[in-house]
N, C-alpha and C positions, 0 to 999 in steps of 0.2 A: 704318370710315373710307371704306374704296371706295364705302359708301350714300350718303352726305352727296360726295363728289367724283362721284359721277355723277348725281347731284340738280340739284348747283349745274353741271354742264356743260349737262342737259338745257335749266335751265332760262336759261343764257346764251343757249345756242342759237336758244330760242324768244325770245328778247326783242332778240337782235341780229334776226333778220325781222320780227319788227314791225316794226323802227325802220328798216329795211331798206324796207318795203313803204308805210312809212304815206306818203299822198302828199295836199298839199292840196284839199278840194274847189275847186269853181266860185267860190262864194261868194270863199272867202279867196284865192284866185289874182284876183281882180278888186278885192279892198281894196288900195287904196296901200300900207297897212303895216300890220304884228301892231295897234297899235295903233287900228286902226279896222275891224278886224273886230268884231261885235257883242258878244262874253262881254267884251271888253276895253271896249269903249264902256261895258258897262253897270259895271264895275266903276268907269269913271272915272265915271260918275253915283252912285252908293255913296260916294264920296270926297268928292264935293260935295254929299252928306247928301241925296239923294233915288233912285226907284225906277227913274225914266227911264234911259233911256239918252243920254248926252252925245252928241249927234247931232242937229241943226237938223234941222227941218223944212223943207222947200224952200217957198218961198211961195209960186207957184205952186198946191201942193196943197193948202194952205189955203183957196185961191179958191176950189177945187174945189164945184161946185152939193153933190156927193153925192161925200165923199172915199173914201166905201168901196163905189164902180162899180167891180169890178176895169177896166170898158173904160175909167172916166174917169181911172184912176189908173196905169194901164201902163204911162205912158213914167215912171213913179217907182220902179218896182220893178227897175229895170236901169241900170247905170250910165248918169251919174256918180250916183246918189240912190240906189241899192242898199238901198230898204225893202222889198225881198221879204220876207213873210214877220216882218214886223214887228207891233206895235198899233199904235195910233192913236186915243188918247185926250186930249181936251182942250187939243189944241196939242201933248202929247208922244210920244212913242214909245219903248215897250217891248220887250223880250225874252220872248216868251210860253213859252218852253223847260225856265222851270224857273231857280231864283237858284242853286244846290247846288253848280254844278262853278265859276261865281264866287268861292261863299265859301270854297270848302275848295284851290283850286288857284288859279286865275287872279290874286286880290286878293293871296294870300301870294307868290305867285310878285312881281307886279310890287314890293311892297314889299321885297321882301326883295332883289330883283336892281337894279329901278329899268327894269327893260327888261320890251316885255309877251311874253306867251307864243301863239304861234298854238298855232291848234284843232289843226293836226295836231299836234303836241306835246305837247297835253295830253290826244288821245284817245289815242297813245301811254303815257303816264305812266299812266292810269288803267287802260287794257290791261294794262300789264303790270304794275302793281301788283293787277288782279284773278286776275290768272291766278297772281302768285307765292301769292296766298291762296288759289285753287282746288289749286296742286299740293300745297302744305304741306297742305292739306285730306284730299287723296288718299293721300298719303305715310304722313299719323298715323291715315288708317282701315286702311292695307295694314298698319303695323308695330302697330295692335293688334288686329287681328283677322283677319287674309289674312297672316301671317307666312312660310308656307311659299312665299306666291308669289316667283317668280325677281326679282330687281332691276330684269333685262331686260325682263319685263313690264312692271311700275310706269312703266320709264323712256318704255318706249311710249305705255303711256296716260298718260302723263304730257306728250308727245309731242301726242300725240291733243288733250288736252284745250287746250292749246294753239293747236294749228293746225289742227283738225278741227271747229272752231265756227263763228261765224259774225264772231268778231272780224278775221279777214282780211278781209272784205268794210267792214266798219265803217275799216277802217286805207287799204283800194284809193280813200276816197276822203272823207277825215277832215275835215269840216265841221260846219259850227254846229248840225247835226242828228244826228251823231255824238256829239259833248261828250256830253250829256246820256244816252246811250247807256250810252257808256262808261264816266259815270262811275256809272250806277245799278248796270251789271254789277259793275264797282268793290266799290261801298259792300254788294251781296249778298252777293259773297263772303266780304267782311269778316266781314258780320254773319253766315252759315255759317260763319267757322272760330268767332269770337269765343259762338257757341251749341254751338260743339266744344271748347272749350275751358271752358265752365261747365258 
């Protein structure tokens, strides 16, 4: 019983500083609201049965002789038009990042709450749902084959694995470039216990 109570203290521990440390990037500090940060934009274009992202085009860049001059395009990539780092295809505009941390976090979250999720909260969620998979990971190789090691150990590297990575830097400044991050480390650990478990 004292394994499983200093398990679950370690791993409180580490997931109260995540959530402690996670702080939004640039990007989502300059969107008006969760809901028009880009994982959310594109979810509401999913909702209205296409790929784009629910996000005008300013017309302006349309005019544009050559819309993909970064020099003729510059004053569109910073507010109030915040398409850094977007496509621009056919009149629409994309999320090139990856649809993954949408379909499995963002989309469930707004339907299920009605309200949208910022990035730093969902590279949160996906942090530490990788990491509870990486310590369970750690735990069921210690308790079948390193048995003799101390609890104190384990709880260290248990510790370690946590906050000895590179997911505090990912959390120092959790934006639309982070998501996709966090959720890939996410879905690895998954897929390491779930190949620990077959």
């Amino acid at each position: 019983m004292t394994m499983k109570i200093t398990l679950a203290l370690v791993c409180s521990l580490v997931i109260g500083i995540y959530a402690y440390m996670a702080q939004s990037g640039l990007l989502e500090l300059l969107s008006p609201s969760a809901a028009e940060t880009p994982y959310n934009l594109l979810v509401q274009g999913f909702r209205e049965g296409h790929l784009s992202l629910k996000k005008q085009v300013p017309p302006g860049f349309t005019q544009l002789v050559d819309p993909y001059d970064p020099a003729a395009n510059d004053e569109y990539r910073v507010p109030p038009h915040r398409m850094l780092d977007l496509s621009y295809y056919k009149g629409k505009l994309y999320l090139y990042f990856g649809i993954t941390p949408a379909l499995i976090l963002f989309w469930p979250f707004v339907t299920l709450t009605g309200h949208y999720l910022l990035h730093r909260d969902a590279v949160t969620i996906f942090c530490a749902l990788g990491f509870l998979a990486n310590a369970g990971l750690l735990w069921a190789i210690w308790r079948r084959y390193f048995a003799e090691v101390t609890v104190g150990v384990v709880a260290a590297g248990t510790l370690a694995l946590g906050l000895a990575t590179g997911v505090p830097a990912l959390l120092s400044e959790a934006d639309v470039y982070q998501v996709p991050i966090s959720c890939g480390y996410m879905l690895t650990m998954l897929t390491l216990g779930a190949v620990w478990c077959a």
